[in-house]
C-alpha positions as CSV (number, residue, x, y, z in Angstrom):
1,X,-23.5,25.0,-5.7
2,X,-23.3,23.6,-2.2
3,X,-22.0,20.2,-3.2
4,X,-18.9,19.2,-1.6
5,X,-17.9,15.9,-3.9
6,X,-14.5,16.1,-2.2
7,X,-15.5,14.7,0.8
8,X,-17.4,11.0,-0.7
9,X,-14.9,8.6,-0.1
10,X,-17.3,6.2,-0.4
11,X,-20.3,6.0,-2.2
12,X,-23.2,3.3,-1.8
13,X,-24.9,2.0,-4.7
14,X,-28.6,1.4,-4.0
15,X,-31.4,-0.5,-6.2
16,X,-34.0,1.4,-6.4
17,X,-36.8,-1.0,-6.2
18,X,-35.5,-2.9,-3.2
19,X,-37.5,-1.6,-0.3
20,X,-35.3,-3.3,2.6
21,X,-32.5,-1.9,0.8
22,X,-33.5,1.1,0.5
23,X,-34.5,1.3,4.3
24,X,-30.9,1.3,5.4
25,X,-29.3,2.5,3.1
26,X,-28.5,5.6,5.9
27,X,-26.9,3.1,8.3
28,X,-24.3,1.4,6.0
29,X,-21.7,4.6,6.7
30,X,-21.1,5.8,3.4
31,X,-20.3,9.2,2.7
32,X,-22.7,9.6,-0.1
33,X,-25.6,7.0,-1.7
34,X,-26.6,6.3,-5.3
35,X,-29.9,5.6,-5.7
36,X,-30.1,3.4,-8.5
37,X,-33.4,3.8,-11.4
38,X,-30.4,2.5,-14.1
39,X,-29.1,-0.9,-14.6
40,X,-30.5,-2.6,-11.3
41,X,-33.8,-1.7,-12.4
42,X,-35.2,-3.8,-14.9
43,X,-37.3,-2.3,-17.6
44,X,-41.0,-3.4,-16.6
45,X,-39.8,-1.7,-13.3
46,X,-38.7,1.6,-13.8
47,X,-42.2,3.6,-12.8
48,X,-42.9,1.7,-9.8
49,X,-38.9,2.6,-9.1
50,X,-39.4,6.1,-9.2
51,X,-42.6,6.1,-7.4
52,X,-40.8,4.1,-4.9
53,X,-37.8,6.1,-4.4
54,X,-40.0,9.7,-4.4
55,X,-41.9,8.1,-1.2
56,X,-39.0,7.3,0.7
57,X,-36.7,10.8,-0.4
58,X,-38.0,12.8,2.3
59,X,-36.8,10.1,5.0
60,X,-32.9,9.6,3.0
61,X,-32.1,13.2,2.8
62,X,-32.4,13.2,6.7
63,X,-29.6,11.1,6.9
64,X,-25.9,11.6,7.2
65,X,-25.2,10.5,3.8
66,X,-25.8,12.7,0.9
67,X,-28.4,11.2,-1.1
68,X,-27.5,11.4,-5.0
69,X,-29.8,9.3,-8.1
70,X,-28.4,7.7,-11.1
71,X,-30.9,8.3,-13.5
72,X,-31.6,6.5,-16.7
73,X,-29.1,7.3,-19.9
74,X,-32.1,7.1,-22.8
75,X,-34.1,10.7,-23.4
76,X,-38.0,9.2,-22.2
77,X,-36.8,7.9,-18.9
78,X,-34.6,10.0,-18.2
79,X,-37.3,12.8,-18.2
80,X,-39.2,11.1,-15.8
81,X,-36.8,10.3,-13.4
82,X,-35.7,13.4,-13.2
83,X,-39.2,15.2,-13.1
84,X,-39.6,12.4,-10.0
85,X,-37.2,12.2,-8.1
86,X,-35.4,16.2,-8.5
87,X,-36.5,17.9,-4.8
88,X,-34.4,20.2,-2.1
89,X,-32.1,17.3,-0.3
90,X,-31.0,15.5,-3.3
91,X,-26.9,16.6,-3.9
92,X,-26.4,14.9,-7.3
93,X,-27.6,13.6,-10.5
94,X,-25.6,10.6,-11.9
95,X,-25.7,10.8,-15.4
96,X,-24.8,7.9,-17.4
97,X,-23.4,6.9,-21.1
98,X,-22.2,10.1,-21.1
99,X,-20.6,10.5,-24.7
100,X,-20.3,14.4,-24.9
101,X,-21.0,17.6,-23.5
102,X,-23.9,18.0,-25.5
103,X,-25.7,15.5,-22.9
104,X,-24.4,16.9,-19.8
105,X,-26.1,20.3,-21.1
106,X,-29.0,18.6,-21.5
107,X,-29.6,17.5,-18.5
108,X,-28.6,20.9,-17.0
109,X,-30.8,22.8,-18.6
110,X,-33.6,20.2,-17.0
111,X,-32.1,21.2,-13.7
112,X,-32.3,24.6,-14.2
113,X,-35.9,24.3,-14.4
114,X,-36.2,22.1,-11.7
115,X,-33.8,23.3,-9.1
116,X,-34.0,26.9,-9.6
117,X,-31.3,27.4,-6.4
118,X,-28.6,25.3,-8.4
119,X,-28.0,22.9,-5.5
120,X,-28.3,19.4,-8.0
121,X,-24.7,18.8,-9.1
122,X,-24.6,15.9,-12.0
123,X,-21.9,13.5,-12.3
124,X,-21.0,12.5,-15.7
125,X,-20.8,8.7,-16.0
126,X,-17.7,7.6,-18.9
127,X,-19.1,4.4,-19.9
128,X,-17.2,4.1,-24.0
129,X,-14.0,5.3,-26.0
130,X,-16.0,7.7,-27.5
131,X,-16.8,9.5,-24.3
132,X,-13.2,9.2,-22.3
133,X,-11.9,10.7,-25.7
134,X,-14.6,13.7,-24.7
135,X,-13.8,13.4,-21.3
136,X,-12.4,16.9,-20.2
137,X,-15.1,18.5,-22.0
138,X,-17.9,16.6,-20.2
139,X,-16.0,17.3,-17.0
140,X,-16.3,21.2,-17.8
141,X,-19.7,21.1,-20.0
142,X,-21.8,23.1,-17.1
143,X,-21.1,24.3,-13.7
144,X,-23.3,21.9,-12.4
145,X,-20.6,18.6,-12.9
146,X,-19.1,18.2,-9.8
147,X,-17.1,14.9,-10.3
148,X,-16.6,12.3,-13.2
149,X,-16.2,8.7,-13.1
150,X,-15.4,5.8,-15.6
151,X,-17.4,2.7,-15.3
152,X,-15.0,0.1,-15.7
153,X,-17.2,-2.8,-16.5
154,X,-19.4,-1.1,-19.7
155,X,-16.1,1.0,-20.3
156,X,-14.4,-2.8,-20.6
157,X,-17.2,-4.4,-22.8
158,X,-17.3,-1.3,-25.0
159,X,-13.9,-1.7,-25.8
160,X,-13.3,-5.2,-25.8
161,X,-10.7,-5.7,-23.1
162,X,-10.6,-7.8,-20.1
163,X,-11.1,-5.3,-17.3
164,X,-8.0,-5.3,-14.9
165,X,-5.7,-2.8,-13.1
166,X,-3.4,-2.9,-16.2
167,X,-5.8,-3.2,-18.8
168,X,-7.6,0.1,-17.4
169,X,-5.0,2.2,-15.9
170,X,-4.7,4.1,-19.2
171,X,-8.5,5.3,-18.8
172,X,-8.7,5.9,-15.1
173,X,-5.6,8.3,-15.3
174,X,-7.6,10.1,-17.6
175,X,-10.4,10.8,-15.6
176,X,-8.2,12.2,-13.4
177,X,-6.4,14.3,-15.6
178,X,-10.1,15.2,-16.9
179,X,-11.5,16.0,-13.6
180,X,-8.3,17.5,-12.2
181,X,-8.6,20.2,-14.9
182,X,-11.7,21.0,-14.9
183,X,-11.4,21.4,-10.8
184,X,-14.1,18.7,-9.8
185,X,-13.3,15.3,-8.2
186,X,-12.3,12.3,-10.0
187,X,-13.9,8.7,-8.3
188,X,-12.8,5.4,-9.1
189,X,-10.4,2.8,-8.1
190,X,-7.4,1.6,-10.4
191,X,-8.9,-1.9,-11.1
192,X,-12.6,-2.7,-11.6
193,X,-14.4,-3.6,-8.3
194,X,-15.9,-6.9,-9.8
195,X,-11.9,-8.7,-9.1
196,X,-11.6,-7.4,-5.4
197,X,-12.8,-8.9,-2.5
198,X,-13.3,-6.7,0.7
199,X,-10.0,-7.6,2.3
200,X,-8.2,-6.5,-0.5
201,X,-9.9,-3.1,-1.3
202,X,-8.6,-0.5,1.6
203,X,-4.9,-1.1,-0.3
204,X,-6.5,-1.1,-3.4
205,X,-8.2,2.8,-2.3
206,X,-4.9,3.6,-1.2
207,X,-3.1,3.0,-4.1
208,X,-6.2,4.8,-5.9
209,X,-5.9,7.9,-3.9
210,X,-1.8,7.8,-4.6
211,X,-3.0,8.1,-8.3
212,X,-5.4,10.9,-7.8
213,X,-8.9,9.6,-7.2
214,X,-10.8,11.1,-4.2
215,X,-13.3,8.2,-3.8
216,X,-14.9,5.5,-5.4
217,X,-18.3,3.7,-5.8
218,X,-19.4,0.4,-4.4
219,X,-21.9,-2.1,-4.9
220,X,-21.9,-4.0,-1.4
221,X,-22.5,-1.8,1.8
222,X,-19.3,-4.1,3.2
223,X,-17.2,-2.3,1.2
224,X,-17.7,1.0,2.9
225,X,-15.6,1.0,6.0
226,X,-12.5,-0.2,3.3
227,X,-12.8,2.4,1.3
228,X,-13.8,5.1,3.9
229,X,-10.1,4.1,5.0
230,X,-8.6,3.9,2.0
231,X,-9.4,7.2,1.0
232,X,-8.3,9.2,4.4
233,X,-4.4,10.3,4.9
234,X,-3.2,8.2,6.9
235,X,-1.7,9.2,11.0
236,X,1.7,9.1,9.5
237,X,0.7,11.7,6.3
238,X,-1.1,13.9,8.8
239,X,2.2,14.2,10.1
240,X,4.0,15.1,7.7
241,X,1.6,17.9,6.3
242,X,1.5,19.5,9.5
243,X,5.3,19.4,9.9
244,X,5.4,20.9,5.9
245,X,3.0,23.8,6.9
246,X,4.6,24.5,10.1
247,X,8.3,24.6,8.5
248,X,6.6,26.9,5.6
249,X,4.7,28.9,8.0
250,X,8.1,29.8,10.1
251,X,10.0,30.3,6.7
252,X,7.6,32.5,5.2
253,X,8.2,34.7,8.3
254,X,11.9,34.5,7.0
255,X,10.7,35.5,3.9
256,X,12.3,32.0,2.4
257,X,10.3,30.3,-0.6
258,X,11.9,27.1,0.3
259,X,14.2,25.0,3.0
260,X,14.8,21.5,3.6
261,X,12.7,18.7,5.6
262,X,14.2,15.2,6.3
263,X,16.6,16.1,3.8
264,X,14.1,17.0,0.8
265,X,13.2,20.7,-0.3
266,X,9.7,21.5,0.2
267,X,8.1,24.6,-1.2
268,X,4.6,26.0,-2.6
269,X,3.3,23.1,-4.7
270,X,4.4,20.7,-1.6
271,X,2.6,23.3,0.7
272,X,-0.6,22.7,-1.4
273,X,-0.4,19.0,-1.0
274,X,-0.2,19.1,2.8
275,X,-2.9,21.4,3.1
276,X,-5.2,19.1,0.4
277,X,-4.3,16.2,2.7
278,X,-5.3,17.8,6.3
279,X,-8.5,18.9,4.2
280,X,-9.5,15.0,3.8
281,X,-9.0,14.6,7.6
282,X,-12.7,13.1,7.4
283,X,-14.8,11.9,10.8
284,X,-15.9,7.9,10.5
């Protein structure tokens, strides 16, 4: 699998039917796209989608962005968008209604056939109770799942509650935990994006990445840059994980497991941190 999910700090929704949209799509910065055939798609439209987005492939995987599809969740279209729009370039399939493993094997099993090299990751969509209660197991179902995400809004509807940072924070925690486990990345933000306005989101991606998330998903190409910022260390963590390694470096050479920085101890698990933190030292 050459997917590298770590690195999308941000990631672009795209209709799939929108030809100026999808025309640049490769200039709005994001470190991966999602090109919608799902819910911004309506019905009547989903063949001329996938025709549309097959003839314009070749030119998106030339950009810098990784080009990923959401596909559709029912078993007729989702056979068709996959036989479509599944080619060399294309980093990931976003699957969505996810309820249990059983459907994540599905659509592997489809990849198999169709991407023989196992470069297609797929990344489950949690969209009802029923699936976050299956969550680790549809975050470990194939080799293939590369990250998970919740989707706040259906995730909200499905259970009733008025989507907000405290309303959700029980469910996005455990996508974390979820992905976390199974050793993929978990995406999201704490709160839904539908109550954030651009000037508010870089905090918002901060206090997501505090919590675990690696990136999230956006809707509106003027999120980007926010979240691309929200979701790097900052100059000041850097810092500090080089100064952790380099103390840990020198003590090793001591043969010490542990010793003191700015009066706190630091040792192997803090060791991993800084090193996961000079690993997101991302261009852009």
């Amino acid at each position: 699998m050459t997917i590298s999910s770590a690195s999308w700090r941000s990631l672009l929704y795209v209709p799939g039917n929108n030809d100026k949209f999808l025309a640049k799509a490769q200039t709005r910065g994001a470190d991966a796209l999602i090109i919608d055939l799902e819910d911004s798609v309506p019905s009547d439209y989903k063949q001329a989608a996938r025709e549309m987005v097959a003839a314009k492939l070749s030119d998106l995987i030339q950009g810098p962005a990784q080009v990923c599809i959401r596909i559709n969740g029912d078993l007729v279209n989702m056979a068709d968008d996959l036989r479509t729009v599944v080619r060399p370039g294309v980093a990931a399939i976003f699957l969505p209604k996810c309820e249990d493993a059983g459907k994540v094997r599905l659509v592997a099993q489809a990849l198999d056939l169709l991407d023989p090299m196992n470069n297609v990751g797929i990344v489950p969509l949690i969209e009802s109770p029923g699936g976050l209660i299956h969550a680790y197991d549809i975050a470990r179902a194939d080799k293939r799942v590369v990250a998970l995400l919740l989707g706040s809004e259906d995730f909200a509807t499905s259970c009733q509650i008025t989507p907000s940072e405290q309303t959700l924070i029980g469910a996005k925690q455990q996508i974390v935990y979820a992905a976390r486990a199974a050793g993929i990345s978990p995406l999201g933000l704490l709160d839904s994006i539908a109550n954030f306005t651009s000037a508010d989101l870089e905090d918002l991606a901060v206090r997501s990445a505090a919590f675990g998330f690696s990136g999230a998903t956006s809707v509106h190409p003027g999120n980007v840059q926010a979240l691309n910022r929200g979701f790097s260390p900052s100059q000041e963590d850097v810092e500090w994980a080089e100064r952790v390694m380099e103390e840990l470096d020198r003590a090793e050479r001591k043969s010490l497991g542990a010793v003191t920085l700015n009066g706190r101890m630091i040792d192997k698990p803090v060791y991993e941190r800084a090193q996961s933190i000079l690993a997101r030292r991302l261009p852009g």
